[in-house]
N, C-alpha and C positions, 0 to 999 in steps of 0.2 A: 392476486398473484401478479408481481409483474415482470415481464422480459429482462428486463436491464435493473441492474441496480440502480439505486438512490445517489447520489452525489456525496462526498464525504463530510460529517458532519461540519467540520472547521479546518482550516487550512492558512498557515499562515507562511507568506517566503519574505525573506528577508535579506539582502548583499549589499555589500560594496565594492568598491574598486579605489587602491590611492596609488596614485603614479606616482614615480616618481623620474625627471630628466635628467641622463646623465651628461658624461664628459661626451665630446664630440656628436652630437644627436641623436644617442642610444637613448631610450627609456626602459624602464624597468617599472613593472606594477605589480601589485600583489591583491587577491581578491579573496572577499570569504561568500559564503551563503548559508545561510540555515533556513529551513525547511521544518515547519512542526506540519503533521498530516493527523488528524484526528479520526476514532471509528468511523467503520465502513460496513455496511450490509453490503456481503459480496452477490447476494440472492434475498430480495425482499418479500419471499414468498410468507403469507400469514401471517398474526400481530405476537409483537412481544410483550410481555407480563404488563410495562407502563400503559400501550396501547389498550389492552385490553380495560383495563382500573379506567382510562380515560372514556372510553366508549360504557361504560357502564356495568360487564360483565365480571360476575361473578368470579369464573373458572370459563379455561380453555375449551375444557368439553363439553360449554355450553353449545354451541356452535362450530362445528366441525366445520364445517366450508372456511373459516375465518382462522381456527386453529392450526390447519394444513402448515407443515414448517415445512416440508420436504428437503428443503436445498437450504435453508437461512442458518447465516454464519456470519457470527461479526469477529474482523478483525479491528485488533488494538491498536489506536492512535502510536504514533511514533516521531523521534528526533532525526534529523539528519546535518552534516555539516561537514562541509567541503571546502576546497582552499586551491588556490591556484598561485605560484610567482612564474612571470613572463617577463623575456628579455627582450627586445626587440632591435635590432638592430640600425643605424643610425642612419644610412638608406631606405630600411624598411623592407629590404631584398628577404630577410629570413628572422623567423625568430624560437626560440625554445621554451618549454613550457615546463616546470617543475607541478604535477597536482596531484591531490590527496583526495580519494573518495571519502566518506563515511569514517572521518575522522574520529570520533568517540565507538569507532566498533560497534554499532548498535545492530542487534540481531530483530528483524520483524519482518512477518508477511505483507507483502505486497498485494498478493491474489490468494483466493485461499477458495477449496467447492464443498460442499458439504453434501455427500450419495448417503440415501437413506432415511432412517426417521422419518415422520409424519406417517402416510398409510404403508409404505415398505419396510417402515420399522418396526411393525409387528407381522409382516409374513403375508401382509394383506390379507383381503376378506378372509374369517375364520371357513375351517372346513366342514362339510358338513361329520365330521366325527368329533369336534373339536378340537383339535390337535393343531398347535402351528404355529411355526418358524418361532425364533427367540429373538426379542428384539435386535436392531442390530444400524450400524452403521460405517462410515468409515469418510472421514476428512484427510485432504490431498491439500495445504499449506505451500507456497511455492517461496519460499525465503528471500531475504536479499544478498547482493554482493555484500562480503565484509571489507574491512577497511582496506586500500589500495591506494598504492603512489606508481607514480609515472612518468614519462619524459620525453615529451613529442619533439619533432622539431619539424618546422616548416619553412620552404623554401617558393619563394616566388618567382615564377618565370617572367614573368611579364609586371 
């Protein structure tokens, strides 16, 4: 079991920027980025079904210390893709920002816990009457912001 999760399997970011100059030494640019984020073990506690078949094992319940999931939860890979037009001024004293978060709206977890399952998923240790608890669990997924536009503007003192 370990403290921290794993790194995410694949990740790729990808932007540009094209300016462009205007009349009097204004410029104007316009930027994109995408972002692809591939599954995530938010909690790498104990092996999943591929791990297991690669280590050799039969079934889960060969090996309880190994099978322990307690917390392991994987979230789903996801898109994202942002944008930004910037004016800037021909001094460079101030400029304004038009941007668009999460432009194709995509809905996905970011962070995500998984309470339960493994040995509190059955009520732990049976009792001695055998009676106890009904499996059980319960996942806390923390969502992203949806799609969002905006419009800063900044000014320079100095």
């Amino acid at each position: 079991v370990f403290l921290f999760p794993p790194r995410v399997d694949r990740e790729v970011n990808s932007g540009g920027r094209y300016e462009m100059p205007m009349q009097r030494g204004a410029n104007l640019s316009i930027g994109l980025n995408y972002s692809r984020l591939g599954p995530q073990e938010t909690h790498s506690g104990g092996l999943t079904a591929e791990q297991f078949a690669a280590f050799g094992c039969l079934s889960p319940s060969q090996n309880i210390a190994t099978a322990f999931v307690d917390s392991r939860y994987r979230l789903e890979g996801y898109d994202v893709l942002n944008g930004v037009v910037r004016y800037t001024s021909s001094d460079g004293r101030w400029s304004a920002s038009f941007y668009g978060n999460n432009l194709t709206d995509e809905t996905y977890a970011n962070n995500a816990q998984a309470f339960g399952r493994g040995y509190w998923g059955a009520g732990g240790p049976p009792p001695a009457t055998g009676i106890n608890a009904t499996p059980r669990n319960a996942i806390a997924e923390y969502r992203s912001r949806p799609r969002e536009f905006g419009l800063t503007f900044q000014y320079n003192f100095f």
